[in-house]
C-alpha positions, -999 to 999 in steps of 0.1 A, spaced: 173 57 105 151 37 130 121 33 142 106 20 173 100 -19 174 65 -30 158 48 -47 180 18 -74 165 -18 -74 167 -34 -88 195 -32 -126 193 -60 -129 219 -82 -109 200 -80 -129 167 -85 -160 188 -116 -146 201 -127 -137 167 -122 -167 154 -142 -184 181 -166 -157 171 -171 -170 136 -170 -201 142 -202 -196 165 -221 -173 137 -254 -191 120 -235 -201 90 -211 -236 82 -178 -230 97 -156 -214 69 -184 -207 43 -173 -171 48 -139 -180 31 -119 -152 31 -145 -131 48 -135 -142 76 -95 -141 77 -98 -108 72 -125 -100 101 -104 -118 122 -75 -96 114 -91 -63 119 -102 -75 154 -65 -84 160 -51 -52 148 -84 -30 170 -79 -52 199 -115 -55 205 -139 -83 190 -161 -77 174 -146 -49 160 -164 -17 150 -168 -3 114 -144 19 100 -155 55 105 -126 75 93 -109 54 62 -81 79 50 -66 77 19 -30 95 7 -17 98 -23 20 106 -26 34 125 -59 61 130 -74 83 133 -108 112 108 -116 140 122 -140 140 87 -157 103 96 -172 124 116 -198 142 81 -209 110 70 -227 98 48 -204 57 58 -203 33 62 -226 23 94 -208 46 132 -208 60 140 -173 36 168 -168 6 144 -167 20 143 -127 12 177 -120 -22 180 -140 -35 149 -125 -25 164 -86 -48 189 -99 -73 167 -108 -74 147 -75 -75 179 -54 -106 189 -75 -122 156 -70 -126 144 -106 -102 113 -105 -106 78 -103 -93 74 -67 -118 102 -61 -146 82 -72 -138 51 -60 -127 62 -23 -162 80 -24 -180 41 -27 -159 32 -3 -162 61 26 -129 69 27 -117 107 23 -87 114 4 -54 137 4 -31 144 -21 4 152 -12 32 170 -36 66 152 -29 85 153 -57 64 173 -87 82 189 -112 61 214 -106 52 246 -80 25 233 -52 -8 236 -56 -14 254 -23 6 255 7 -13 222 22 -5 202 -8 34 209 -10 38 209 25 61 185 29 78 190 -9 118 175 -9 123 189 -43 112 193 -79 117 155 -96 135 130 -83 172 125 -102 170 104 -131 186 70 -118 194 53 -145 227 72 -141 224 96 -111 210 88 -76 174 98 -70 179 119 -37 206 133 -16 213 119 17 193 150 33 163 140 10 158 110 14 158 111 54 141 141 47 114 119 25 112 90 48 105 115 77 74 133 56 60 99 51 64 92 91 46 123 98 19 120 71 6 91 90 13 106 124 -6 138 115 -38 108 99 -37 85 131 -34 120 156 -68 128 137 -87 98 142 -77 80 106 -85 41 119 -73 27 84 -49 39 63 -40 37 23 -9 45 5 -18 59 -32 9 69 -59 8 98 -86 36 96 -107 51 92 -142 77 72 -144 78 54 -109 66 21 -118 100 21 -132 120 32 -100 96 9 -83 105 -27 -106 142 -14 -94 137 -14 -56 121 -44 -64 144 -61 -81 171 -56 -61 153 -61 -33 144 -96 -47 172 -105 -66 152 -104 -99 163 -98 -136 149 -68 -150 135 -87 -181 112 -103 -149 98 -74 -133 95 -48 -160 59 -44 -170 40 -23 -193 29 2 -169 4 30 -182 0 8 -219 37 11 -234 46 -5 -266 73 -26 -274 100 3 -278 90 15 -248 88 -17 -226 131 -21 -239 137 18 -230 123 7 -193 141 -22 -193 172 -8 -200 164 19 -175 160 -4 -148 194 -27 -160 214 6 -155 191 10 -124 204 -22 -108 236 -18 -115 245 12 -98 221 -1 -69 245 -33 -60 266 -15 -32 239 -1 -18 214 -29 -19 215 -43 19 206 -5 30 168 4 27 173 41 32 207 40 3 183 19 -19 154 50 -17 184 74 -21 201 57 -50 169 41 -72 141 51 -55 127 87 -54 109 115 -30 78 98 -33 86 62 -26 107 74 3 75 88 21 50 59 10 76 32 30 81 57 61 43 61 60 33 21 58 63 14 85 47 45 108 12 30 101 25 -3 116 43 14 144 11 33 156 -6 -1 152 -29 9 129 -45 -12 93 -28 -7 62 -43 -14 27 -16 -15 1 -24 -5 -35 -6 -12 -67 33 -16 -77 48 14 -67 31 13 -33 41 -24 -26 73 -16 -37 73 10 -11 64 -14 15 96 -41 10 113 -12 21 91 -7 46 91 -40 64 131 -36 60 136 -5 75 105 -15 107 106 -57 105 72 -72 113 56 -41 97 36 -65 73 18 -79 99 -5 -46 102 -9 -42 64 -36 -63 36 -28 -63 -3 -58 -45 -14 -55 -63 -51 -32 -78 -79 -22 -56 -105 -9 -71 -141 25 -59 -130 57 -87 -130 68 -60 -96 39 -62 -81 34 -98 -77 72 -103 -66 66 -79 -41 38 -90 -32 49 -131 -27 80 -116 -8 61 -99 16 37 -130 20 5 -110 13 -24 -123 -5 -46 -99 -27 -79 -94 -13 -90 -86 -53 -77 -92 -90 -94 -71 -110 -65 -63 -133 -64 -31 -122 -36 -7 -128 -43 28 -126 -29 33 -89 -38 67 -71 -47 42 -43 -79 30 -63 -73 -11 -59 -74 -5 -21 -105 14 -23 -124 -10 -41 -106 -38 -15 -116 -15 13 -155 -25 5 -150 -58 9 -132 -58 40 -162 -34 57 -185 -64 43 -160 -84 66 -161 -61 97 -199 -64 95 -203 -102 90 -187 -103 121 -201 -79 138 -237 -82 127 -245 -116 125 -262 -138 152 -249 -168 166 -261 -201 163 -270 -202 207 -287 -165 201 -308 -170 172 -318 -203 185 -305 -225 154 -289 -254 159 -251 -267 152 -238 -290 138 -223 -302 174 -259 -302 185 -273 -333 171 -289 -363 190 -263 -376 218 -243 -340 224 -248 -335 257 -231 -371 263 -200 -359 244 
């Protein structure tokens, strides 16, 4: 499977940016991170300053994974399929949150072990649960192209309808263990280092998911220098569409917030299966999860929030998501130091001799 080469945001553009911010009525810097991340949406519009996010689109991919019924969550498997319902109503956290932010969200039925909601919802449904792979591959080799191709889509159909950022949300029981596997292998990581405790496990439950993701790795090896294998053999339905969706995002040159463990996860496959794919994507936060901050140092991406925050649906971008409009509008609001009349610090006493 391939996609088309990603291209990177417009180095001009982030130089003029950063000229920008140096020239704004403030100490050079003061901003702190601010600023980096102004300068990157520029890069990524191609137009500084850049304009405010008008269409912020958040998707949340769902799905069931067959190793849920190993013991490895604190919650049953049909928490998936009531909390689908509960996002399409509008009642859940990402709900809420993506609200604050002005960002619309859409929920989309992958892999539930469950019949759709409604026809929009399970449009692009591979099957009912992922296989349960601590001993049996997640997806056929029709699914998981099949998956990988929904997530491509998905963010064709957002970008074709104006979406001018994008977020990847996840809604499943059970894949923050599929998730520490593709990130494991992907990092060459024991599984004692990169299992977590997920939705609040106990001790029990933290060596069922360990073991899970041991037996995991193991059947992963041959398949471990092939992104699309890896999503076929450990990964899942859902998973397969998040890391076509963040590599189409990138492809389409268009901003990327990633959210918690399973969506990061999602994106080392990404950047393997479209390299350079990174460069249009921003860590929306830290989560407490040993995956997520592997996968996050391996993709070089620094949080933009640690708020210990691990609820995922997409909700740690959200919240990230209002600090990078308060970016966008630093740098596109304030005046600089020649139009409000202020002086710099380059124009003391003896400037114009310099």
């Amino acid at each position: 499977m391939k996609f088309p080469p990603v291209l990177p945001p417009d180095a001009g553009t982030a130089a003029a940016a950063r000229a920008r911010q140096d020239a704004l009525t403030k100490p050079r810097g003061a901003l702190g991170r601010l600023e980096d991340l102004s300068v990157w949406v520029a890069a990524c519009q191609g137009r500084c300053p850049p304009r405010q996010f008008e269409r912020s689109r958040i998707v949340v991919f769902a799905g069931d994974h067959g190793v849920a019924r190993c013991g490895v969550s604190a919650y049953p498997p049909q928490v998936t399929a009531q909390m689908v319902a509960t996002i399409d109503a509008g009642g859940a956290a990402i709900n809420a949150l993506a609200g604050a932010a002005d960002a619309t969200v859409r929920v989309v039925d992958l892999a539930v072990d469950a019949d759709p909601l409604s026809k929009h919802i399970g449009a692009y449904k591979i099957r009912r649960s992922s296989g349960n792979i601590a001993k049996e591959d997640a997806l056929t080799d029709d699914e998981v192209v099949g998956a990988v191709e929904a997530g491509r889509r998905i963010a064709d159909e957002e970008v074709d309808t104006g979406a001018d950022l994008l977020i990847a949300g996840d809604m499943g029981i059970g894949n923050t263990t599929a998730a520490a596997v593709l990130v494991a292998s992907l990092t060459d990581t024991e599984p004692v280092a990169v299992v977590g405790r997920g939705t609040g496990i106990d001790d029990a439950g933290w060596a069922r998911k360990t073991a899970a993701v041991r037996d995991a790795l193991f059947r992963a090896q041959s398949v471990r220098p092939d992104p699309v294998g890896l999503l076929r053999c450990c990964g899942g339905a859902d998973l397969a569409a998040m890391a076509g969706f963040c590599a189409q995002a990138a492809v389409r040159r268009t901003p990327l917030l990633l959210d918690g463990t399973a969506v990061t996860a999602a994106g080392l496959v990404a950047e393997r299966l479209a390299p350079g794919a990174r460069q249009w994507w921003q860590a929306g936060h830290r989560s407490p999860e040993p995956a997520h901050q592997l996968a996050l140092a391996a993709l070089q991406l620094d949080p933009i929030l640690d708020l210990r925050m691990r609820v995922g649906e997409g909700t740690g971008a959200a919240v990230a998501l209002l600090v990078l409009r308060a970016a966008v509008t630093a740098l596109s609001s304030m005046a600089t130091f020649s139009s409000a009349g202020v002086s710099n610090r380059d124009d003391g006493p003896g400037a114009e001799s310099r």
